[in-house]
N, C-alpha and C positions, 0 to 999 in steps of 0.2 A: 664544115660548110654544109647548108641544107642544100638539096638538089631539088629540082622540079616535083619526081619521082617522091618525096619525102614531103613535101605538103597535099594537105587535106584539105577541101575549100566546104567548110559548113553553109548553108546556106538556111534561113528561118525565114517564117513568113511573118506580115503582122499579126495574127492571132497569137504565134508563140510568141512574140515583142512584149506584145499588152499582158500576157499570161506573166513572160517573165519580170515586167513591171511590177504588174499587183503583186506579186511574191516579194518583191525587194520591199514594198510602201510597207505590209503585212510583216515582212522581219525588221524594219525601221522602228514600225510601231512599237512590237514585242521589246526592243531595245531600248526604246525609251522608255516605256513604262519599266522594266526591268531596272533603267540607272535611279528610277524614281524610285522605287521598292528597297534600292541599296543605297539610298539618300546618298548619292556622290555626290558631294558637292559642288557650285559653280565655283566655289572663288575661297580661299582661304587666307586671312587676312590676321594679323597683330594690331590690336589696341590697349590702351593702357584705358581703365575706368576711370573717372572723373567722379570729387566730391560735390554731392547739391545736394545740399541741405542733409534729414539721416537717410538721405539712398545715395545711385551714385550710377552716372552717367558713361554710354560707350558713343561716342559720335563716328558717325560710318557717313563715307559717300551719299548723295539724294540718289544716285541711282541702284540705291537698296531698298530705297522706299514701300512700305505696300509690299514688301518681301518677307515670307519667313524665315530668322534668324537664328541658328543655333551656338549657344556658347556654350565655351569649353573652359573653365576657369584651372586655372593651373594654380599650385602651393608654390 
């Protein structure tokens, strides 16, 4: 059990708030751009290709639309 004796009351003002905000927005940033650098994927999906005509078709969701796509073709 903590005791009175045993807590510590930090107190900050706003300038350290907004300081420690901008550092959080600033390591958010670095993070995403980071999962874009390691192309993590949004969404990982199975499709079977489709024959049209001599090429051959993947139909995916509209809201993949206007997105860059990466296949992975399997043997």
């Amino acid at each position: 059990m903590i005791t009175k004796k045993e807590v510590m009351r930090v107190e900050i003002n706003s300038v350290q708030i907004n300081n420690n905000l901008k550092k959080l927005e600033q390591g958010i940033e670095i993070i995403t751009k980071a999962m874009k650098l390691l192309d993590i994927p949004e969404e990982v999906l199975e499709r079977e290709t489709k024959p049209f005509g001599n090429a051959s078709h993947i139909i995916l969701p509209k809201e993949y639309s206007n997105k860059i796509v990466k296949i992975i073709i399997k043997k």
